[in-house]
C-alpha positions as CSV (number, residue, x, y, z in Angstrom):
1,X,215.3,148.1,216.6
2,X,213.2,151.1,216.6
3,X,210.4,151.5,214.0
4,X,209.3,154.8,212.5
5,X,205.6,155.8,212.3
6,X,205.0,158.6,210.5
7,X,202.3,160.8,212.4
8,X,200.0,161.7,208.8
9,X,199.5,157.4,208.2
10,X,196.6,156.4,209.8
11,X,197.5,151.8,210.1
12,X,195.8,148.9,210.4
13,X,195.9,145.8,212.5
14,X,197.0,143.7,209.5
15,X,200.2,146.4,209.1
16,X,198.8,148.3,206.1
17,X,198.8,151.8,206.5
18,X,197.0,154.5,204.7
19,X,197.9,158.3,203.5
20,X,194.7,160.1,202.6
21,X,195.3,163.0,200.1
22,X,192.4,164.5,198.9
23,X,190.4,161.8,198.1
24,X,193.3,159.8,196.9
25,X,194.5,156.9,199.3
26,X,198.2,156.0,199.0
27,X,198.7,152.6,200.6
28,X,201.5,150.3,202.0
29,X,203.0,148.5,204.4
30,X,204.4,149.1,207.7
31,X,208.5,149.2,208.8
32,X,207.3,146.6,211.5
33,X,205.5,144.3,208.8
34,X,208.8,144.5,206.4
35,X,210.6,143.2,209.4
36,X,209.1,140.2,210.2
37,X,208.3,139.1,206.5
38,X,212.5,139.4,206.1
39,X,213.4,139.2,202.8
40,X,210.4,140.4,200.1
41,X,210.4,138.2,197.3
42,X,207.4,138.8,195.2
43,X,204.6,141.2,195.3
44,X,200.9,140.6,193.5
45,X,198.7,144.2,193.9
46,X,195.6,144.7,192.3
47,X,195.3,146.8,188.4
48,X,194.2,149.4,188.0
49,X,190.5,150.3,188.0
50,X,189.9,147.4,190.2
51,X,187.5,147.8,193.0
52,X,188.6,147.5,196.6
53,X,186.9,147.1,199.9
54,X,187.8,147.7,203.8
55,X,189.5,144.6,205.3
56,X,189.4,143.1,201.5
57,X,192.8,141.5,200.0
58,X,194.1,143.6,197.3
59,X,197.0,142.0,197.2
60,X,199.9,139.8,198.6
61,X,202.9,140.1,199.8
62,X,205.4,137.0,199.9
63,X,208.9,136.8,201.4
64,X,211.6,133.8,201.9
65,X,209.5,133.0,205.2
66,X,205.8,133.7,204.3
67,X,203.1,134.6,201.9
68,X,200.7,137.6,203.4
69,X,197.3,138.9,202.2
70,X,197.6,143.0,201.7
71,X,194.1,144.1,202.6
72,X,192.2,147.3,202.0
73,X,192.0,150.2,204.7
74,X,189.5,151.8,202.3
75,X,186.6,151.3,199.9
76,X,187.5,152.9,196.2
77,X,189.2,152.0,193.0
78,X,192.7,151.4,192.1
79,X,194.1,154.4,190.5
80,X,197.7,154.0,190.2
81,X,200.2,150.8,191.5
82,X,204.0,150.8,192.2
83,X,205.1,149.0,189.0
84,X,208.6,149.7,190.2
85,X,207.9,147.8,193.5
86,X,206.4,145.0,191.7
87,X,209.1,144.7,189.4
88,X,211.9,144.7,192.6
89,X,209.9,143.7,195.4
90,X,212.9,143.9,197.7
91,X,213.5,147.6,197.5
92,X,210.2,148.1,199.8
93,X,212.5,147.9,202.6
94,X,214.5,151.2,201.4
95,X,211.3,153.4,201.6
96,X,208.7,151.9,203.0
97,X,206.7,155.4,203.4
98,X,207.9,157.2,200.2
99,X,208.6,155.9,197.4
100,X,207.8,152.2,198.5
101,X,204.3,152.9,198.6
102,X,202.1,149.5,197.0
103,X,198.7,151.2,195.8
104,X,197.2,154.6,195.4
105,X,193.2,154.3,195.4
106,X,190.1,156.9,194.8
107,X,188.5,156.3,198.2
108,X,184.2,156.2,197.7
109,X,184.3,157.4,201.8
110,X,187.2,159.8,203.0
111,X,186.3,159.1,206.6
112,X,187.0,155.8,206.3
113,X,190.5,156.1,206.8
114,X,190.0,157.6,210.4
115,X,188.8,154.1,211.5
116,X,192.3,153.2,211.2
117,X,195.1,153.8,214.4
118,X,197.3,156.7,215.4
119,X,200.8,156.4,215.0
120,X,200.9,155.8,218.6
121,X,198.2,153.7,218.5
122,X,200.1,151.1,216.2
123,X,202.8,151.6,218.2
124,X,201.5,150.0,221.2
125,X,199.8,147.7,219.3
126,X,203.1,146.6,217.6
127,X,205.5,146.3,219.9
128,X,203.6,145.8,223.5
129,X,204.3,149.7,224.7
């Protein structure tokens, strides 16, 4: 199967990606990530106007096979969370870039998000290219 990687996402080794807008973050996972969890369950995300921090949980993710941490790509405070996602967890799969976004955050560091990898980058990471 062949994943998408939209170009704009900077991701993460864990499989979160980030979409920096200003100096709002818009967070989620990964096409790959969805994959090998299978079918999503249950989804925990932080509130809003919690703090989070770079590599820090902010949530989890659990599935029929697994329960994942969902950790930080950047260092700010929760501004807004998919309440729709939350309340059916399995309908991440149908959007996974859009409208299946997990949390939107007010970033303290805009450059952070360049730490993360390219498309391409994840890519290769990923799936061994």
């Amino acid at each position: 199967m062949a994943f998408e990687y939209p170009d704009d996402l900077r991701y993460q080794d864990t499989h979160e990606y980030v979409r920096l807008d200003g100096e709002i973050a818009t967070i989620g996972i990964t096409e790959f990530a969805i994959d090998q969890l299978g079918d999503i369950v249950f989804l925990e995300l932080s509130e809003i106007g919690e703090a989070v921090e770079v590599g820090k949980k902010f949530g989890t993710i659990e599935s029929v096979k697994a329960v994942e941490d969902l950790n930080s790509p950047v260092t700010g405070t929760v501004v807004e969370r998919n309440e729709d996602l939350i309340n059916s967890p399995e309908s991440i799969v149908d959007d996974p870039y859009g409208e299946s976004w997990l949390v939107k955050v007010r970033v303290n560091d805009p450059g952070e998000v360049e730490d993360g990898m390219t498309a391409s980058e994840y890519s290769a990471s990923v799936e061994g290219l």
